[in-house]
DOTOR-239409 format. One record per residue (C-alpha): x, y, z; residue in one letter. Coordinates in pm, 1 decimal. Example, Ala and Ser with C-alpha at 12.3 -4.5 7.8 and 13.67 -1.06 7.14 Angstrom:
2
       east      north         up   residu
     1230.0     -450.0      780.0        A
     1367.0     -106.0      714.0        S
This chain:
292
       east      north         up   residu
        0.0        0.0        0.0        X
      124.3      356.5      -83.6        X
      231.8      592.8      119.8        X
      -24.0      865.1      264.3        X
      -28.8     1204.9      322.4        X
     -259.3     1311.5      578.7        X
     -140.9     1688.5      683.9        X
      -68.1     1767.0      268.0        X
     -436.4     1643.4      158.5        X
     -613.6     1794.0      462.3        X
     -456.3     2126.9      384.3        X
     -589.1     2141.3       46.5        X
     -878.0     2389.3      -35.8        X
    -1176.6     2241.3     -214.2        X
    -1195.3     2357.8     -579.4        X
    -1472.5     2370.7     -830.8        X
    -1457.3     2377.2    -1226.4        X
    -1619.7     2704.6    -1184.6        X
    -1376.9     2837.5     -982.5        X
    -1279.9     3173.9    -1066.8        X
     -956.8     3229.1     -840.3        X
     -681.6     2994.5     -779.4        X
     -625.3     2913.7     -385.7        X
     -272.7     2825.4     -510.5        X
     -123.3     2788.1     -833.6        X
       31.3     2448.5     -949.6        X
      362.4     2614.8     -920.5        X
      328.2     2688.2     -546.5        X
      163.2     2314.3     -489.6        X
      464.3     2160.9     -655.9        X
      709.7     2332.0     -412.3        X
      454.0     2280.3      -95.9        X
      491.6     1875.3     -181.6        X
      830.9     1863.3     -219.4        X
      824.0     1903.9      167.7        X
      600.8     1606.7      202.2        X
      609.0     1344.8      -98.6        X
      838.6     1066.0     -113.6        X
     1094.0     1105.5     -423.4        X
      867.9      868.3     -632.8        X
      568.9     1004.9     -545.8        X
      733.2     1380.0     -688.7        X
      800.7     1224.0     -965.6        X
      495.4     1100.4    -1056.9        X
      390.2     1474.6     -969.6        X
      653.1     1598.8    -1214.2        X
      509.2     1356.8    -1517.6        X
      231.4     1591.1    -1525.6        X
      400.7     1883.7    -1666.6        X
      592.6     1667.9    -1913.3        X
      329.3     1771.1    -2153.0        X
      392.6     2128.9    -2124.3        X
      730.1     2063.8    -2146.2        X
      738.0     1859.2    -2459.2        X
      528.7     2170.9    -2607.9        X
      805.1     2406.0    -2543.5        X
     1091.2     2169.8    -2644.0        X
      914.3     2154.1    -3008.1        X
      895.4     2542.2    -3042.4        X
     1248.2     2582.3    -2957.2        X
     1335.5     2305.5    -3139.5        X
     1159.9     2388.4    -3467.1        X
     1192.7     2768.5    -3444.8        X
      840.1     2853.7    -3399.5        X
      683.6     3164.7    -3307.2        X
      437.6     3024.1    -2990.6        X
      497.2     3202.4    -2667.7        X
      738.0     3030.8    -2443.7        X
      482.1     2821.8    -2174.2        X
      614.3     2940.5    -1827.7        X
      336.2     2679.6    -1638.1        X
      615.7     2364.7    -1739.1        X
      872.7     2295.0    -1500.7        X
     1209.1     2367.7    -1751.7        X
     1270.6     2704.5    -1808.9        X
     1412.3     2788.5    -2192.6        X
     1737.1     2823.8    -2131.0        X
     1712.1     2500.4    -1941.9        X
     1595.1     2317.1    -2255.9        X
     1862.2     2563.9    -2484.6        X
     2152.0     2415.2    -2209.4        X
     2014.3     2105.0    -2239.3        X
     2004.3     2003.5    -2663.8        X
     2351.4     2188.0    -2591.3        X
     2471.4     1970.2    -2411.2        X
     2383.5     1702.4    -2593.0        X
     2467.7     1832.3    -2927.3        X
     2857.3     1880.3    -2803.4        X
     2945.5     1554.0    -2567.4        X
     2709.0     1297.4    -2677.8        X
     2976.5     1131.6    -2824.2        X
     3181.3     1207.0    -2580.3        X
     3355.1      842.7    -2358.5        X
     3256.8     1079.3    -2009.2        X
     2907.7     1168.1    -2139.7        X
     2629.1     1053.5    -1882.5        X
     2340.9     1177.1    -1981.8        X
     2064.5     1321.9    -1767.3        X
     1987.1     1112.6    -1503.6        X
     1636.8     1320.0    -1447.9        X
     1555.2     1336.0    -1808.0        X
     1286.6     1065.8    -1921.7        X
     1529.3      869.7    -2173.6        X
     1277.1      881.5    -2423.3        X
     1303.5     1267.7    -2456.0        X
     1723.6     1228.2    -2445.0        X
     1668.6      984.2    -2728.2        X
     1459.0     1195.0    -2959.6        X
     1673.5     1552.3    -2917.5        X
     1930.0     1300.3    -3053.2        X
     1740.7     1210.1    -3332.6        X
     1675.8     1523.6    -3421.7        X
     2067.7     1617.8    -3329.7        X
     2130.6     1343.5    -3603.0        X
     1938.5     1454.4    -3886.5        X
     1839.3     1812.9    -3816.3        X
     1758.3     1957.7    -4198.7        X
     1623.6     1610.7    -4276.0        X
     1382.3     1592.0    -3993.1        X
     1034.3     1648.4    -4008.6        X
      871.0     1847.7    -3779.5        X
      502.1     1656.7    -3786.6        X
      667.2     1307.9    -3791.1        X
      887.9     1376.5    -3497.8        X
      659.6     1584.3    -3292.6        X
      401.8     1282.8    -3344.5        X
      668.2     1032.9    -3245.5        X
      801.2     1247.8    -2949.4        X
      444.0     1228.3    -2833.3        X
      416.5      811.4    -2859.0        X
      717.5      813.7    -2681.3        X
      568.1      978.2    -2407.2        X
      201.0      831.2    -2357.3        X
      413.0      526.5    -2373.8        X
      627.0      594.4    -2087.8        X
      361.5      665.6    -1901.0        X
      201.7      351.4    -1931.8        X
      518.9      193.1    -1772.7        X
      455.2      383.9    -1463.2        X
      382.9      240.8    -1161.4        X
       94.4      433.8    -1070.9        X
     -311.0      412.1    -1186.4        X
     -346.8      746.7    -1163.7        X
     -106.1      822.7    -1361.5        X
     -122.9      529.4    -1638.7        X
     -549.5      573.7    -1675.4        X
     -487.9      948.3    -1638.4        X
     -285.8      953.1    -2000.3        X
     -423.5      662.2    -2127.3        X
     -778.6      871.0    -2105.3        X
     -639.1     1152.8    -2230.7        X
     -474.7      999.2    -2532.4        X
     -836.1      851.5    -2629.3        X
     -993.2     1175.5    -2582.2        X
     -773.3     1320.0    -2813.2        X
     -772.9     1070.7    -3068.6        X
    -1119.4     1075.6    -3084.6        X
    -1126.0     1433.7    -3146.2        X
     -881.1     1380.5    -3412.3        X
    -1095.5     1098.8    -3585.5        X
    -1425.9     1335.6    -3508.4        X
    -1263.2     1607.8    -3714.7        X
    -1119.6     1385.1    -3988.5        X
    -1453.9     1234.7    -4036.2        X
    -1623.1     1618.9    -4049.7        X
    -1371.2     1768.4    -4262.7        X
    -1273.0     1495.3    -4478.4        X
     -944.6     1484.1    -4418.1        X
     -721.4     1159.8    -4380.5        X
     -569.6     1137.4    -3982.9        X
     -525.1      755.2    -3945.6        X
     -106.5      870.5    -3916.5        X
     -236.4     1147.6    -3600.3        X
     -385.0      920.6    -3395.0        X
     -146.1      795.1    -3096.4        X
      -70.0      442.2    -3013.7        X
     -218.0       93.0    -3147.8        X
     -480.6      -35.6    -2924.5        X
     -815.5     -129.0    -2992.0        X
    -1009.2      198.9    -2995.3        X
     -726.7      331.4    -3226.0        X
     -794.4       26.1    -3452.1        X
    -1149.9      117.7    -3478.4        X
    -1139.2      465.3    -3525.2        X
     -929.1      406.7    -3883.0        X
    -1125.4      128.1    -3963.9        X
    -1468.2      159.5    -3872.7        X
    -1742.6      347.5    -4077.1        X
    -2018.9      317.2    -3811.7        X
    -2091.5      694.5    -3676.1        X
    -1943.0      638.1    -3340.2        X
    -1678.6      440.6    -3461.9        X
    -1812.1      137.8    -3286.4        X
    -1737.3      265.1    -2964.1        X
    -2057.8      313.8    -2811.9        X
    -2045.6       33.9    -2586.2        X
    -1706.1       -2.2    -2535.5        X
    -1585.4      342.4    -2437.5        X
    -1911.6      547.6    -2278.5        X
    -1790.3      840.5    -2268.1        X
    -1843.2      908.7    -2651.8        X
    -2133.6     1018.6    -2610.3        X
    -2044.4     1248.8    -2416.0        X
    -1784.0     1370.6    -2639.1        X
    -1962.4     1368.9    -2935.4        X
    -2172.7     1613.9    -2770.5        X
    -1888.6     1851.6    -2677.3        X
    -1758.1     1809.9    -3003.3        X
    -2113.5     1979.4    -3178.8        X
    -2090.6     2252.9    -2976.1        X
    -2042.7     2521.6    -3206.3        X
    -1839.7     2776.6    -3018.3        X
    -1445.3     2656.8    -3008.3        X
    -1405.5     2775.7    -2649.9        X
    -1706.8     2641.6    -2520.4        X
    -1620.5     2335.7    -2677.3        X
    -1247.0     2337.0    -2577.9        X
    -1427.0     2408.6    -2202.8        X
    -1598.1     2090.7    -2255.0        X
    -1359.8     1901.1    -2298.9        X
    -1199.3     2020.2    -1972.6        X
    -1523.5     1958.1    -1827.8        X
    -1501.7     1595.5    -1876.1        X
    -1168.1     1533.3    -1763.9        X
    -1258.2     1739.4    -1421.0        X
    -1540.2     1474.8    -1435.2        X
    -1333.4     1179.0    -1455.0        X
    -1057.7     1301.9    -1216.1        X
    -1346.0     1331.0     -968.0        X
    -1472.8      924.5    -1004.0        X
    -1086.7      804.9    -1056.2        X
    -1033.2      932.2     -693.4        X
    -1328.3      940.7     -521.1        X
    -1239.0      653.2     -300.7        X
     -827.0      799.5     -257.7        X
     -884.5     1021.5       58.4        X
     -500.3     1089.2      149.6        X
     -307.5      900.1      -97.8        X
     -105.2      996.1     -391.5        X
     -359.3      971.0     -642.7        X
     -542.9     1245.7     -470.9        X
     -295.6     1471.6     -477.6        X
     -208.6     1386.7     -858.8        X
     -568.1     1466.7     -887.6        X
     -546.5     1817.5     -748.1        X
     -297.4     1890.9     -921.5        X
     -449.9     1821.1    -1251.5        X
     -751.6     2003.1    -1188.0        X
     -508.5     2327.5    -1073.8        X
     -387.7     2301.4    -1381.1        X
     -710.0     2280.7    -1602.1        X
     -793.4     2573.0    -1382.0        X
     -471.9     2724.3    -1427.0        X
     -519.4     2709.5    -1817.2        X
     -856.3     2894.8    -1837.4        X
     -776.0     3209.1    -1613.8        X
     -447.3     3308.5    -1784.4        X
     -673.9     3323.3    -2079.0        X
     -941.6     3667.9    -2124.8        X
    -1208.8     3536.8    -2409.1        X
    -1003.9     3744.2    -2699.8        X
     -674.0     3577.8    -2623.3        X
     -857.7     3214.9    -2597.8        X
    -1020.5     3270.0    -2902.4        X
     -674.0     3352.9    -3056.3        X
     -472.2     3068.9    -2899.6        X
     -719.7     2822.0    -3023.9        X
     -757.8     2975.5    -3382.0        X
     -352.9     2964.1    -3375.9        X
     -382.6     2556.4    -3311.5        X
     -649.3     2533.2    -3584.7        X
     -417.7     2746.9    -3813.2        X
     -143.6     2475.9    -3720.8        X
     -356.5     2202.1    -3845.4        X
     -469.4     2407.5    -4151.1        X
      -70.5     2338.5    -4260.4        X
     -101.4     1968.1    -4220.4        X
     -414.6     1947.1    -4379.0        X
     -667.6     2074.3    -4611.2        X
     -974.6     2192.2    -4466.9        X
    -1308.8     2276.7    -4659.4        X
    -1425.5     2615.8    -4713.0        X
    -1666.3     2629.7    -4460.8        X
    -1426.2     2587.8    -4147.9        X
    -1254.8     2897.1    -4355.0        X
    -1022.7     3003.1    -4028.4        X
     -980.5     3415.7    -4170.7        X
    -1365.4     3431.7    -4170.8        X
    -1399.2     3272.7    -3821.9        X
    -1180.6     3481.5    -3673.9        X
    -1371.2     3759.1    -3819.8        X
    -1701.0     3692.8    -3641.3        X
């Protein structure tokens, strides 16, 4: 049985999706467990900002133009020391590595290290993010394996939802090989023939007809609050309940650094992104959305 953390949990204000104000941000909750969480249990903590992470390594990687994400846990220069680092004593008979680097992220600044001018952005971003949703499937935690595993299906999903809409082909987006990812290339059925297996479609097929992108992105949100809610319900002091707090100070987190305008813009900015890799009909014109 894990270890539990009675005075950390108790001392944890109770938040709502509605929440307006943050009674601390993730930032400050990361530092406040460092004085109570066992050095596995922070790293499990840590694996939750990977994401945010991996977001920022690709923009300084590839160049882009997206504002540097200050809510992941390695600061740019960090990451700019880091492919350094890499880039001038991989090779080298003394060269060790970094010990508190998942391997699979050494591995693919490598890769890229390797081939640079030949790489391609999409490919290695979408095999960057394999890498990771594997890893965390290797984890010995449920939180944290069903908490990504979820995640990855949601987004998949989403992916095969708008493929299907905008007739585009996304089979090579999708993340991983298991079953719902078999059924969502190959099935022809409106839900994909995952109805009974997976019952949250439903519930995301709703979210995904709502018409309004931030509502809709808000949704979304609103589901995994949901399912962080019946994945814990039973963890009173453990470390699941603390990975869930975290992830819903984050979701929280998310929505008020953003006023409506600059949502709007961030999410027409990821639909612009897609709009490179793919060609969308006239009706989900992006310039004319953005307009309204």
């Amino acid at each position: 049985m894990g270890k539990e953390y009675y005075y950390l949990v108790a001392g944890l204000p109770n938040i709502t999706f509605d929440d307006s104000k943050l009674p601390r941000t993730p930032a400050e909750l990361m530092s406040e467990a460092r004085n109570h969480l066992s050095d596995n249990d922070q790293s499990l903590l840590r694996a939750l900002f990977i994401p945010v992470d991996l977001d920022n390594l690709i923009n300084i990687i590839f160049q882009n133009e997206a504002e540097y994400d200050e809510r992941g846990l390695i600061a740019r220069d960090e990451w700019e020391r880091i492919i350094e680092t890499i880039r001038e004593e991989r090779n080298s008979y003394d060269y060790h590595g970094f010990p508190d680097l998942p391997a699979f992220i050494e591995e693919h600044i490598r890769q890229y290290l390797d081939a640079e001018d030949d790489l391609s952005p999409i490919g290695w971003e979408h095999s960057i993010t394999t890498a990771f949703y594997h890893w965390t499937q290797e984890q010995d935690n449920r939180f944290i394996n069903q908490w990504f595993a979820f995640n990855r299906d949601l987004k998949n999903i989403i992916i095969a939802l708008n493929g299907k809409r905008f007739g585009f082909k996304y089979d090579t987006q999708l993340i991983g090989d298991n079953e719902i990812v078999e059924k969502l290339i190959k099935s022809s059925a409106i839900d994909f023939g995952l109805g009974k297996q997976f019952p949250l479609f439903d519930l995301i097929l709703r979210v995904f007809e709502v018409r309004d992108i931030l509502d809709r992105e808000r949704g979304y949100d609103a589901l995994r609050w949901k399912w962080i809610d019946e994945q814990t319900f039973f963890d009173y002091f453990t470390v699941d309940r603390v990975l869930g707090y975290m992830c819903k100070l984050m979701i929280l987190a998310r929505w008020m650094a953003l006023d409506p305008a600059k949502g709007r813009d961030v999410f027409h900015d990821t639909l612009e992104e897609l709009e490179n890799s793919f060609a969308f009909p006239e009706e989900f014109d992006l310039k004319q959305r953005k307009n309204r």
